[in-house]
ROLOKE-569232 format. One record per residue: z, y, x of N, C-alpha, C in turn; residue in one letter. Coordinates in steps of 0.001 Angstrom, whole numbers, plus 500000, padded with zeros to 6 digits. Atoms other than C-alpha are relative to their C-alpha. Layout:
<recs>
<rec <Z; Y; X>; <Z; Y; X>; <Z; Y; X>; 'A'>;
...
</recs>
This chain:
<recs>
<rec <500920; 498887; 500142>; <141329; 422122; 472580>; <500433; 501118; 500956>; 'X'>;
<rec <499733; 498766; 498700>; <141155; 425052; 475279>; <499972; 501135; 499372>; 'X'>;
<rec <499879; 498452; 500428>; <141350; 428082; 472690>; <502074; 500286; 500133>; 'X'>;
<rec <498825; 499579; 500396>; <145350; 427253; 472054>; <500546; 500387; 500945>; 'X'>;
<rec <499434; 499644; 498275>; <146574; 427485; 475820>; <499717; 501684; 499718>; 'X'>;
<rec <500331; 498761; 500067>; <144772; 430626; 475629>; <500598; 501264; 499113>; 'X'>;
<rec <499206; 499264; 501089>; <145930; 432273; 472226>; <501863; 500015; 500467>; 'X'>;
<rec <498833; 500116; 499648>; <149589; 431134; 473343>; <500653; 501097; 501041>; 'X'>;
<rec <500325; 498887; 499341>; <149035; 433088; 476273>; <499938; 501807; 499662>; 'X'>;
<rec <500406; 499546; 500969>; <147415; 435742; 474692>; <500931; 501102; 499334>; 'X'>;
<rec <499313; 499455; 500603>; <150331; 436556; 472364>; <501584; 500354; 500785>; 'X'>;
<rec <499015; 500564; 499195>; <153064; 435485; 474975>; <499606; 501664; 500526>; 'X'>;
<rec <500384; 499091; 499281>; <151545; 438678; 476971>; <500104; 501284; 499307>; 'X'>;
<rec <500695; 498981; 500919>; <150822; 440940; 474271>; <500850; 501396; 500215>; 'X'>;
<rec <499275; 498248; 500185>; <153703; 443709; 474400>; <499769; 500058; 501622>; 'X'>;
<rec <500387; 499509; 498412>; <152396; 444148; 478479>; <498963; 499854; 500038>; 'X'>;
<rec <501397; 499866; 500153>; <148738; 444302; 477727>; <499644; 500767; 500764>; 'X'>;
<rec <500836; 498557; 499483>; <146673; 445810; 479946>; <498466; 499550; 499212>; 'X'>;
<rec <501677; 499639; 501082>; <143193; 447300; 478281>; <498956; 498444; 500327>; 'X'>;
<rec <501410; 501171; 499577>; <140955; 444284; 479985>; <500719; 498775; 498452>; 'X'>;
<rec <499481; 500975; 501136>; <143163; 442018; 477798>; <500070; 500286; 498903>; 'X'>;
<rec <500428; 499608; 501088>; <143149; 443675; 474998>; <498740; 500057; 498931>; 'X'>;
<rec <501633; 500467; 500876>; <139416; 443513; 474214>; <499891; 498431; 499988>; 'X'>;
<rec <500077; 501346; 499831>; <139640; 440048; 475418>; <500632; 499425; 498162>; 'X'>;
<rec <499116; 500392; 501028>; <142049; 439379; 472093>; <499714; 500651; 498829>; 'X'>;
<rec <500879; 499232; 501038>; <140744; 442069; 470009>; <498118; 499014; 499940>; 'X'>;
<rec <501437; 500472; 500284>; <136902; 440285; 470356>; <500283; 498284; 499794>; 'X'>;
<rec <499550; 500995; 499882>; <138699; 436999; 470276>; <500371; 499627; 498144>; 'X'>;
<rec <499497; 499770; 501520>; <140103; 437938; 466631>; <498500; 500286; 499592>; 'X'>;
<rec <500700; 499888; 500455>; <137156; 439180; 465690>; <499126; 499021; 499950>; 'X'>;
<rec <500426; 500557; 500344>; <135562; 436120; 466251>; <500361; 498728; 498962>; 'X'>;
<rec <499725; 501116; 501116>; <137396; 433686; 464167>; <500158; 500685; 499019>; 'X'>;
<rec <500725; 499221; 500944>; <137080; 436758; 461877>; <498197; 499521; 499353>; 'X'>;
<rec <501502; 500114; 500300>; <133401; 435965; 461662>; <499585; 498529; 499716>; 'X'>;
<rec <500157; 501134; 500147>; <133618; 432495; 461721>; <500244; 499670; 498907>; 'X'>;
<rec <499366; 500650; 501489>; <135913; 432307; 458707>; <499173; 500832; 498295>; 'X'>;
<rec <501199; 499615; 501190>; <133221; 434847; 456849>; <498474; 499415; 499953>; 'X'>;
<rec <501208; 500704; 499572>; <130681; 432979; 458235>; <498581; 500584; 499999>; 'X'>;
<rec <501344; 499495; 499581>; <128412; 435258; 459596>; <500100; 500001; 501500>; 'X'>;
<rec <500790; 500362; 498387>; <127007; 434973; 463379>; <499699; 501577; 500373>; 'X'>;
<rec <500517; 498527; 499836>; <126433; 438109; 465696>; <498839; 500243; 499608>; 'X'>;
<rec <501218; 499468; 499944>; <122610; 437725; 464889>; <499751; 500152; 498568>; 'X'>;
<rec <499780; 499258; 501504>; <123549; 438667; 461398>; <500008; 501618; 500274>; 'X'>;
<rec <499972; 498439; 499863>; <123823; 442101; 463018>; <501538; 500609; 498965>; 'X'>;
<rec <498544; 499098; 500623>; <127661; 443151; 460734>; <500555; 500512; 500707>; 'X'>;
<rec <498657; 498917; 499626>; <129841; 445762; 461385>; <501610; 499554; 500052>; 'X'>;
<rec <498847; 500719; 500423>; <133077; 444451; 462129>; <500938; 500416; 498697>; 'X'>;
<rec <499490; 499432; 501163>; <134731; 446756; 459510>; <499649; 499527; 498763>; 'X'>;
<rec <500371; 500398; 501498>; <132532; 445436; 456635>; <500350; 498398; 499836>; 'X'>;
<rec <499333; 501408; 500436>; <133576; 442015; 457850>; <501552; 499805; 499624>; 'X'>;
<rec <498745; 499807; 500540>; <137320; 442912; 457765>; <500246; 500428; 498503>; 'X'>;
<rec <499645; 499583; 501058>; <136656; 444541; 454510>; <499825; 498839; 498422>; 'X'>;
<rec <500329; 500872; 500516>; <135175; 441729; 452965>; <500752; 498634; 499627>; 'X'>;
<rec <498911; 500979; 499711>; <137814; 439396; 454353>; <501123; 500376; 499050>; 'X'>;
<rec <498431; 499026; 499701>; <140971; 441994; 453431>; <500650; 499639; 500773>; 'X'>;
<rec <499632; 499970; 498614>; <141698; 442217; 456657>; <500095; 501945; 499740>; 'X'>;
<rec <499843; 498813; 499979>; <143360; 445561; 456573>; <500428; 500361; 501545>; 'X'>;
<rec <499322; 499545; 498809>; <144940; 445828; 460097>; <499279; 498940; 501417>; 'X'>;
<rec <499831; 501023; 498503>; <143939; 444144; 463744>; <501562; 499595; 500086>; 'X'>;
<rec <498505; 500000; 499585>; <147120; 442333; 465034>; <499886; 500310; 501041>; 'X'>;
<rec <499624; 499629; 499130>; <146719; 443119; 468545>; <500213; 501605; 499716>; 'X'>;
<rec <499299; 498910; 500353>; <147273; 446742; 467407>; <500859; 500004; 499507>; 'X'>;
<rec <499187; 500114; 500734>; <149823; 445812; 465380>; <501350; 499065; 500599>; 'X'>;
<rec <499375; 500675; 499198>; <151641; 443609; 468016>; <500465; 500945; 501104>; 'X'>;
<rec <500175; 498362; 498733>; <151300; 446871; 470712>; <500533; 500800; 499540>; 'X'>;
<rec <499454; 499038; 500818>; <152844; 449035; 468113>; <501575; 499918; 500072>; 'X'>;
<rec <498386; 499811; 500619>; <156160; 447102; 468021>; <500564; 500234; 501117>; 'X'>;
</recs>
């Protein structure tokens, strides 16, 4: 599968993030966020109400950038 190379990557990188990569990984999370609530963008949700729904209290790429 061609997501793990990527994620490996991804996290491998993470404390030298520059911003392009960051959304890349931030919208990356958010989609297996959405997948695992199983709603689709043409559901129109707010990512927040899907994190809240989940308990998903924190992003990790913020939380990876922090340490």
């Amino acid at each position: 599968m061609a997501i793990f190379p990527l994620v490996v990557e991804l996290l491998y990188n993470a404390w030298m993030m520059k911003e392009e990569l960051n959304w890349k990984l931030l919208g990356f999370e958010m989609s297996v966020l959405r997948c695992i609530a199983g709603v689709t963008h043409s559901d129109r949700c707010r990512n927040t109400d899907i994190r809240l729904e989940l308990g998903v209290t924190r992003d990790e790429v913020n939380h990876v950038r922090a340490k």
